[in-house]
N, C-alpha and C positions, 0 to 999 in steps of 0.2 A: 631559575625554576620557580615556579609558584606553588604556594604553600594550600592547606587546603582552605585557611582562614581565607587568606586571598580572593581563589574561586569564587567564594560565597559573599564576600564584602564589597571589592573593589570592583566599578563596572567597568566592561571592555567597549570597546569600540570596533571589533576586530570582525571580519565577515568572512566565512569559507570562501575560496574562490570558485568552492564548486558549484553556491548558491547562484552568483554573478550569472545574467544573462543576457548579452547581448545582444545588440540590438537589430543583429543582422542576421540573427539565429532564428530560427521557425521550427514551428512543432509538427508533427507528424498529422497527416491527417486523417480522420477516422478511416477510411478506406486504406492507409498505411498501416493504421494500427491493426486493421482485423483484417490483411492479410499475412501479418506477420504474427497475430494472434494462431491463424489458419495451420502456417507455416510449422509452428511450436506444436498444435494438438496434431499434425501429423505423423510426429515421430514417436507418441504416446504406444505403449501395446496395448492391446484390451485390457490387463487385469489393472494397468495404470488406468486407463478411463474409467473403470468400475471404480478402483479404489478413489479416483479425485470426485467421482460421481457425488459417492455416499457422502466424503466429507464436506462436500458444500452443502447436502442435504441434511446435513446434520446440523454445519452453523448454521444455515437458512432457520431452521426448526431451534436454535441456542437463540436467535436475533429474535424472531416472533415470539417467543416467553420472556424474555427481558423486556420487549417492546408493550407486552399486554400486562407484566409485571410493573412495570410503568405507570403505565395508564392507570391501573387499578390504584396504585397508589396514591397517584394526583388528586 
C-alpha cells in the first residue's frame, strides 16, 4: 500500500486502462452524437426543459462576467 509521502514523491509509470485507445476503436460521429443527444432531451418533462433551460442560462450569463472580468483585467 502506498503512503501518502509516496503519492507525492515517487513517480509512476502506471496508465488507467480506461485511458488506452485502440486502435481499432472509432468515435461516434456528429450525426451519432446529436441523435443520441436527440434521444436523451426526449424523455426530459417540461418543468426539466425549463429547469436545464435557466441553468445554462445562467452559466452562459457566470462565463460572460468572468470572460469581460477578464478582459478588463488584462
Amino acid at each position: 500500500m502506498l503512503t501518502i509521502a509516496q503519492l507525492t514523491t515517487e513517480p509512476t509509470n502506471e496508465v488507467s486502462e480506461a485511458a488506452i485507445v485502440t486502435p481499432m476503436e472509432t468515435l461516434p460521429s456528429d450525426a451519432e452524437i446529436s441523435s443520441r443527444v436527440l434521444n436523451i432531451r426526449s424523455r426530459w418533462s417540461v418543468e426539466e426543459r425549463i429547469a436545464r433551460r435557466r441553468e445554462a442560462d445562467s452559466r452562459f450569463a457566470d462565463l460572460l462576467c468572468a470572460l469581460i472580468d477578464a478582459d478588463t483585467a488584462a
